[in-house]
VOLUM-818923 format. One record per residue (C-alpha): x, y, z; residue in three letters; residue number from 1. Coordinates in pm, whole numbers. Example, Ala and Ser with C-alpha at 12.3 -4.5 7.8 and 13.67 -1.06 7.14 Angstrom:
<pts>
((1230, -450, 780), "ALA", 1) ((1367, -106, 714), "SER", 2) 
</pts>
This chain:
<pts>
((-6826, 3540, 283), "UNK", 1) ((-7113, 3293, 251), "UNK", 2) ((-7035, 2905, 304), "UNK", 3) ((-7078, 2854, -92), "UNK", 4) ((-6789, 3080, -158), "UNK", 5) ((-6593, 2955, 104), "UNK", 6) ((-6663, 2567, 31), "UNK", 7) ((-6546, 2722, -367), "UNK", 8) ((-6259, 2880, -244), "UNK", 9) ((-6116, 2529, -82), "UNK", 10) ((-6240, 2351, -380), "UNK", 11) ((-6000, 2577, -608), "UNK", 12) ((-5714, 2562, -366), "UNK", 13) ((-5738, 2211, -375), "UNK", 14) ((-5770, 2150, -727), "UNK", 15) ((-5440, 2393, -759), "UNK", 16) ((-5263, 2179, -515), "UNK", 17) ((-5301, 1853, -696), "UNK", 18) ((-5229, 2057, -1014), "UNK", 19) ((-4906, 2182, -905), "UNK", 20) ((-4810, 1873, -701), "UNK", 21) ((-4891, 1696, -1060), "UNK", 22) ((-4664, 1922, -1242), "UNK", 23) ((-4387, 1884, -981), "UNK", 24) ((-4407, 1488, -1023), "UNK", 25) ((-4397, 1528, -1343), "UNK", 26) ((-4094, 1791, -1341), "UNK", 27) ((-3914, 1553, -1122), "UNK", 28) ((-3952, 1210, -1251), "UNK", 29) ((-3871, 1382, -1578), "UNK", 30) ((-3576, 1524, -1417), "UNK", 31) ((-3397, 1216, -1230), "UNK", 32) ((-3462, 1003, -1594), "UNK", 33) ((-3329, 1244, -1882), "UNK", 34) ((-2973, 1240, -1953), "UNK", 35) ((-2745, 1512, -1828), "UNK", 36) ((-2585, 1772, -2025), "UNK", 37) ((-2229, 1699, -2164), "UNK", 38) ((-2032, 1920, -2411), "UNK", 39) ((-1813, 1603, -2388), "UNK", 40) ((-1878, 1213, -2410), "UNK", 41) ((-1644, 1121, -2194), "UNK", 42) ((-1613, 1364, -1883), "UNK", 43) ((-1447, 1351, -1517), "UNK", 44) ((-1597, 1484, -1243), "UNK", 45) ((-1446, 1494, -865), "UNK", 46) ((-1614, 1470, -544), "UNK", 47) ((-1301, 1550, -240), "UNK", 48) ((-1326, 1401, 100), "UNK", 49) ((-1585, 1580, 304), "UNK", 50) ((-1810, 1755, 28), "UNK", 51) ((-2210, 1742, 86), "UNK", 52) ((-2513, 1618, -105), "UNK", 53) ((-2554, 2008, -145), "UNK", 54) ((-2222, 2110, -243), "UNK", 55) ((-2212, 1843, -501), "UNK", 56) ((-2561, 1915, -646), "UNK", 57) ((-2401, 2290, -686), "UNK", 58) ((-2108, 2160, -845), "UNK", 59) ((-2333, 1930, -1095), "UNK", 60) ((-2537, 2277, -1150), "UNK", 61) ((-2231, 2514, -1241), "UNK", 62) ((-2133, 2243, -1434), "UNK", 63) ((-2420, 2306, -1641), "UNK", 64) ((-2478, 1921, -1608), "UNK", 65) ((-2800, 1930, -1404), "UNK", 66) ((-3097, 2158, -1427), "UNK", 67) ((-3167, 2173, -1064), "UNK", 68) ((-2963, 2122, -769), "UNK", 69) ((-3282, 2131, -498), "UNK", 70) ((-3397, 1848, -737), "UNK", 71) ((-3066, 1643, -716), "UNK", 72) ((-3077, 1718, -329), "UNK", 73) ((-3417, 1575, -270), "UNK", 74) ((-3339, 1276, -525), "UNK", 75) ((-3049, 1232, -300), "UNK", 76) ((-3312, 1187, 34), "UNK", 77) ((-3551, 1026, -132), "UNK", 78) ((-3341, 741, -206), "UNK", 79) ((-3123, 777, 101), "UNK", 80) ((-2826, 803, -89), "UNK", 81) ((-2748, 1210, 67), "UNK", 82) ((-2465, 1062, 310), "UNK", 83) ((-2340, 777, 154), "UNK", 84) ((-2169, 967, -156), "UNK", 85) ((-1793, 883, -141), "UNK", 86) ((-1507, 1058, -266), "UNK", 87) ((-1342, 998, -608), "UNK", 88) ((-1294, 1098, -915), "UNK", 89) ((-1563, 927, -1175), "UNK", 90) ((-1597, 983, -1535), "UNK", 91) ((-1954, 1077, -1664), "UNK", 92) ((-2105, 948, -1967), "UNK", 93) ((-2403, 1127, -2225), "UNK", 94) ((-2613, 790, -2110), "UNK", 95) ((-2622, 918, -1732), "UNK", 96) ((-2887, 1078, -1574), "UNK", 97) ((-2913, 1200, -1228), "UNK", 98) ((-3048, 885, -1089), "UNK", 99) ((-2754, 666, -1239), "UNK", 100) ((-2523, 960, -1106), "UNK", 101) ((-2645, 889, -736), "UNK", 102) ((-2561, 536, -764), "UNK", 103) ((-2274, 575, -928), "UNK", 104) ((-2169, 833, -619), "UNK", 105) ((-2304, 617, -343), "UNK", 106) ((-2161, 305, -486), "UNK", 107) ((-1822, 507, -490), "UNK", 108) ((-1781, 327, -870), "UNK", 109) ((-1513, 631, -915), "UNK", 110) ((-1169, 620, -1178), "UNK", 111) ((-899, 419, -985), "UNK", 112) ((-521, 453, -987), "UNK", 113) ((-236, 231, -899), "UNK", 114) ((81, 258, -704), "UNK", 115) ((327, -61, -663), "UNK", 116) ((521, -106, -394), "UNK", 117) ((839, -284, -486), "UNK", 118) ((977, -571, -300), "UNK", 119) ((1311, -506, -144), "UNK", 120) ((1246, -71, -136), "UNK", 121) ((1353, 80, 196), "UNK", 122) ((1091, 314, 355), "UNK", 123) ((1285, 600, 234), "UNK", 124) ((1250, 485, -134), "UNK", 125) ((871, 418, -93), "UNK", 126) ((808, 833, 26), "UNK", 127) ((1053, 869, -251), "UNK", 128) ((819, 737, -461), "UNK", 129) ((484, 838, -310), "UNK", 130) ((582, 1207, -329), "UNK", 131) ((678, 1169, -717), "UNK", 132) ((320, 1025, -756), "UNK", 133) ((74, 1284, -947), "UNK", 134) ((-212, 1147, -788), "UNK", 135) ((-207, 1103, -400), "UNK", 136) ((-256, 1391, -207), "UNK", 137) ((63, 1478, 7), "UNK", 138) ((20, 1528, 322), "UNK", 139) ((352, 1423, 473), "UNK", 140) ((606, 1609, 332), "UNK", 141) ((687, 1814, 647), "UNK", 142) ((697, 1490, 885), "UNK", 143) ((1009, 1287, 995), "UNK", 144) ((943, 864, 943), "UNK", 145) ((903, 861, 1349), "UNK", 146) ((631, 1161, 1329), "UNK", 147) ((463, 962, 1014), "UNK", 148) ((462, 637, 1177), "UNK", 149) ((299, 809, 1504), "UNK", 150) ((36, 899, 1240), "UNK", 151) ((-40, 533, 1157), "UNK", 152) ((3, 283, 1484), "UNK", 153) ((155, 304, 1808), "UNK", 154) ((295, -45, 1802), "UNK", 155) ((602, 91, 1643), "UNK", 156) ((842, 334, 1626), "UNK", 157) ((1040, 225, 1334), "UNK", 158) ((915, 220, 969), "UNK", 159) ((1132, -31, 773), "UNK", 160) ((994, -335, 645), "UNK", 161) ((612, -273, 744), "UNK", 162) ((440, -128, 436), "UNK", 163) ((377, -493, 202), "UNK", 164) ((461, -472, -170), "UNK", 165) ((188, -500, -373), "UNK", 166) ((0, -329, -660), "UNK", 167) ((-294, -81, -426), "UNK", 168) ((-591, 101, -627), "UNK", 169) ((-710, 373, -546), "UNK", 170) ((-960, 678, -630), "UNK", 171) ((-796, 1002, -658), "UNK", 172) ((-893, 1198, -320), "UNK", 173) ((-688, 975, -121), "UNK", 174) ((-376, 1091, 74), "UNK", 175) ((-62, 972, 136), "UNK", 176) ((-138, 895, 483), "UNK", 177) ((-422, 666, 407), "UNK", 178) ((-231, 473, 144), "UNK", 179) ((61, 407, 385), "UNK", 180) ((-215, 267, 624), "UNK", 181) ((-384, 74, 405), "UNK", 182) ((-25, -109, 302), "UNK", 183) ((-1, -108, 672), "UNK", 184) ((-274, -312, 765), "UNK", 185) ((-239, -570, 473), "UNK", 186) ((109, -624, 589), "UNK", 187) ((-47, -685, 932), "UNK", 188) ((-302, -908, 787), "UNK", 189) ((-40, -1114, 589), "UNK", 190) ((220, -1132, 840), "UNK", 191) ((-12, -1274, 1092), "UNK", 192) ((-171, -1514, 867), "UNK", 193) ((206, -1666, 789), "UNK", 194) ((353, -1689, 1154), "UNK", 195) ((-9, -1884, 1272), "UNK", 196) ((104, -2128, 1004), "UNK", 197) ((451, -2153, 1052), "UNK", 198) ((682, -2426, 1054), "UNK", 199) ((741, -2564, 1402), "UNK", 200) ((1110, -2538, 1559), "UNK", 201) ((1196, -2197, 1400), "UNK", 202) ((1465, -1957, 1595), "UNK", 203) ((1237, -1663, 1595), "UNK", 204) ((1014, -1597, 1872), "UNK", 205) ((805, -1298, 1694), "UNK", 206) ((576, -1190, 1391), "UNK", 207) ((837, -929, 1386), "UNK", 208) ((1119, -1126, 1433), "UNK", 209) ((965, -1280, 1125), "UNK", 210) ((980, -963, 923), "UNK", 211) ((1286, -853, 1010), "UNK", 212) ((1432, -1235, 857), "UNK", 213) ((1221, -1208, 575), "UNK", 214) ((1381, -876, 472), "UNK", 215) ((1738, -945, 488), "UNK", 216) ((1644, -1280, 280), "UNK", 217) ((1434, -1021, 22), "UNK", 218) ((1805, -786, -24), "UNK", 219) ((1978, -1112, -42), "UNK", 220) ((1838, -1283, -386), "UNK", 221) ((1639, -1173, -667), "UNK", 222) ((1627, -1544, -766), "UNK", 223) ((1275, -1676, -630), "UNK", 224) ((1332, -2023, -591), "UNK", 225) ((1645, -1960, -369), "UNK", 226) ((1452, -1769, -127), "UNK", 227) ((1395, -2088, 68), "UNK", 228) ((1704, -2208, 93), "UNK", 229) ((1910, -1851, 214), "UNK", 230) ((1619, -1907, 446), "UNK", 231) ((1720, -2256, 581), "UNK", 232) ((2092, -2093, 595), "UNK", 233) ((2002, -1823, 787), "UNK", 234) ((1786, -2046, 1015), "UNK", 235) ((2117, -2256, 1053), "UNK", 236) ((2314, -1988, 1187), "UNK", 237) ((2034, -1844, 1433), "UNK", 238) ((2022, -2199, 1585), "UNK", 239) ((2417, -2260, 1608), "UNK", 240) ((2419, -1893, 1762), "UNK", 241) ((2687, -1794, 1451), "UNK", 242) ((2673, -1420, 1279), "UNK", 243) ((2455, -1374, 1000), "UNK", 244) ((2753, -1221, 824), "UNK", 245) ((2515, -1048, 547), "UNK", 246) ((2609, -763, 356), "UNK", 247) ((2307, -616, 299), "UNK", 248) ((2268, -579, 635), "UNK", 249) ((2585, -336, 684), "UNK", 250) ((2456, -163, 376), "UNK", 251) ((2183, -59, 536), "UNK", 252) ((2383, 14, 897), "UNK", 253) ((2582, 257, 666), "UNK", 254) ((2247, 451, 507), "UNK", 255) ((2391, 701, 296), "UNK", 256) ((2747, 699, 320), "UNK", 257) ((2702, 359, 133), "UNK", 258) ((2922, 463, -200), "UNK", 259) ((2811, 122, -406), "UNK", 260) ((3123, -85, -298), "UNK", 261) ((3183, -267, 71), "UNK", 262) ((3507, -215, 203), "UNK", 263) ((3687, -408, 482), "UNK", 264) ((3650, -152, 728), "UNK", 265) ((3286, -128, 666), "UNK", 266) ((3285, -454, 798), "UNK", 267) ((3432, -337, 1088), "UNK", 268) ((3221, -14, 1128), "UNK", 269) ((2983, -88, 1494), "UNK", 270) ((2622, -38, 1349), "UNK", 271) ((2320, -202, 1531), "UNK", 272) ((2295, -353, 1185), "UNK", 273) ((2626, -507, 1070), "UNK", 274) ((2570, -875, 1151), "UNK", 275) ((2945, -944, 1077), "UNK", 276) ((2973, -802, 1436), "UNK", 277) ((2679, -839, 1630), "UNK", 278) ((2512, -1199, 1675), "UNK", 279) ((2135, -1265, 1593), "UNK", 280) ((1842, -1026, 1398), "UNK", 281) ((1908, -702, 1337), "UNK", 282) ((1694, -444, 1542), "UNK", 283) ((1457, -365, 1245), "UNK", 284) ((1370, -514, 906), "UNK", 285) ((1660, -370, 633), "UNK", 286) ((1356, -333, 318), "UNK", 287) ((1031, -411, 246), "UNK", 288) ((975, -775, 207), "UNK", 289) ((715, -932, -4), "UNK", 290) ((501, -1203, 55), "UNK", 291) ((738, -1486, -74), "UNK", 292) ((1008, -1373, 144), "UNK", 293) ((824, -1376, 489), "UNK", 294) ((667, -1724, 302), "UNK", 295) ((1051, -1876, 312), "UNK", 296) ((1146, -1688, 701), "UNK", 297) ((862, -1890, 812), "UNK", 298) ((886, -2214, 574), "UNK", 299) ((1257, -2210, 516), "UNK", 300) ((1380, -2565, 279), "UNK", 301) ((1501, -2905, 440), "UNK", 302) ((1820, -2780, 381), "UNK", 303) ((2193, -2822, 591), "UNK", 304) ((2358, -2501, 412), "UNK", 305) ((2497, -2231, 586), "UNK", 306) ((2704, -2062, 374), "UNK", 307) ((2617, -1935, 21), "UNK", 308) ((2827, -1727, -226), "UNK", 309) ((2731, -1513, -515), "UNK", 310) ((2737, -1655, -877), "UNK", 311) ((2760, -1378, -1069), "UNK", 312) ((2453, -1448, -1199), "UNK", 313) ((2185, -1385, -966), "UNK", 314) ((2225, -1707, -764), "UNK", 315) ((2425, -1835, -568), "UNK", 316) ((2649, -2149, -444), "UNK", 317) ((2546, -2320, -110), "UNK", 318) ((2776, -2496, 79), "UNK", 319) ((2767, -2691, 399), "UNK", 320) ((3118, -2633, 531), "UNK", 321) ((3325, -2361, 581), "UNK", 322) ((3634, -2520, 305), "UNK", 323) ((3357, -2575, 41), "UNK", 324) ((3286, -2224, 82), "UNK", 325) ((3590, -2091, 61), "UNK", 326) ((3634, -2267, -225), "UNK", 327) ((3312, -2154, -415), "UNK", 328) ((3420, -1802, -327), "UNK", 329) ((3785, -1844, -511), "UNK", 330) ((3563, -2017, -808), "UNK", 331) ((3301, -1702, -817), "UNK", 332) ((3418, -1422, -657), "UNK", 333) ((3832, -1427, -631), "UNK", 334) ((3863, -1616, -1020), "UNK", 335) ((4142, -1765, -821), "UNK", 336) ((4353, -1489, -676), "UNK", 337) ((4482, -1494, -297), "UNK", 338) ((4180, -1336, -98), "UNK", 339) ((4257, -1049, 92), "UNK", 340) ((4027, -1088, 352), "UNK", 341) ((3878, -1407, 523), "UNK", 342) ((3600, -1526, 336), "UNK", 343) ((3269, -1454, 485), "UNK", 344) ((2970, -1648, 467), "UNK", 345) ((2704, -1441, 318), "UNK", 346) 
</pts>
């Protein structure tokens, strides 16, 4: 083969290269920029925890809403977006094209869902609730509240009270488990926030101690505004060393052979929780308390209260002596008629 041929020969090779490499520029710049292929306008596609660039380039491809998957792949690395896709669920849309697809994967711009936590739910209510939910993925089901609290901190061993109510959105992908630590660590975050600004002088040594007030005070009104001041009553009694005498304390200590209706030898029943026995806290929070609540433990009203009786309304009757209150409770709770057991203050 004489040099001319050769010299021709690289010439033609050449030429073919910057051909094809032409044509492949041009096949992928067209590729990344035209829309992608909907039978739908409006159409929900899910990437799950753990998929690759490649396995969701295959999943576009069956799809039938890409034309190449070892196009979508190197789009993915050229723009550095081939680890950074998150999980969700996102809805698609005729205007996409595979470039707005990898941001809108990277960005993790997916469909989000909601779950409220209740002020005042127990723990048990809240898996109630979470396993009733159509979207979080359950992961828990077989686990005892010890085993699922092992699974989110091993500060404690107990549950109650820890999870903060609030409205939480998320993209569909996400378990159970990571929703209960997500409420976990904003109750954290909040609690912690409250007791470095607390009011000076307080009878509770603890954040905890903190929650633990702020839930009996959450079971004890549905009336906002009073939350402060069954907060300075409680307070009152910590610091005098009396009982908290609160029902919805033995409520709890009785779990579920509570039948609706406190009777006189539930008051009597030895729980770690029945405060008409046992001086100070109880040994856990009784519910999950909101924000407000652990607000009044920790800023309770310049009030002298200590006892307070149910209105019948939602609110209640404060009183600073032990006569007034026995007094309010003939008014609101007896309509008059001979008590039958001492009147309590809580």
């Amino acid at each position: 083969m004489t040099f001319q041929v050769i010299k021709k020969t690289v010439y033609l090779v050449i030429i073919a290269a910057i051909v094809f490499s032409a044509f492949l520029g041009y096949k992928f710049n067209k590729f990344q920029h035209q829309p992608i292929n909907l039978s739908e306008p409006d159409t929900t596609f899910t990437i799950y925890s753990g998929n690759t660039i490649r396995q969701v380039a295959q999943k576009l491809f069956d799809k039938g809403y890409i034309e190449d998957p070892v196009m979508f792949i190197a789009l993915a690395r050229l723009q550095g977006e081939d680890t950074r896709i998150k999980a969700g669920e996102y809805r698609l849309k005729v205007s996409h094209t595979p470039s707005t697809l990898m941001h809108l994967f990277s960005q993790g711009e997916s469909i989000l869902y909601s779950f409220t936590i209740i002020e005042g739910w127990t723990f048990k209510q809240l898996l109630q609730q979470i396993k009733s939910d159509p979207v979080l993925i359950k992961t828990l089901d077989s686990l005892n509240q010890q085993q699922i609290m092992a699974q989110i901190t091993d500060q404690y061993k107990h549950p109650e009270g820890l999870f903060l109510p609030d409205t939480y959105h998320f993209p569909r992908g996400t378990t159970d488990l990571q929703f209960l630590k997500r409420a976990y660590k904003t109750m954290q975050q909040k609690l912690n926030q409250a007791w470095e600004n607390r009011d000076i002088g307080l009878p509770i040594k603890t954040p905890y101690e903190a929650l633990i007030l702020a839930s009996i005070i959450e079971k004890e009104t549905g009336a906002a505004f009073e939350r402060p001041l069954i907060a300075a009553a409680f307070i009152q009694r910590l610091k005098k060393g009396m009982r908290l005498q609160t029902d919805p304390t033995i409520i709890y200590g009785l779990g579920d052979n509570f039948d609706g209706d406190i009777r006189y030898k539930d008051l009597r029943k030895d729980t770690p929780y029945n405060t008409y026995l046992h001086k100070g806290l109880t040994p856990t929070p009784i519910a999950l308390p909101g924000i407000e609540a652990i607000h009044a433990a920790l800023h309770p009203a310049d009030s002298k209260a200590i006892y307070f009786v149910s209105k019948g309304d939602g609110t209640h009757h404060f009183s600073t002596t032990l006569e007034e209150h026995n007094a309010a409770v003939s008014k609101y709770q007896l309509k008059g008629r001979k008590p039958k057991r001492k009147a309590e203050s809580g």
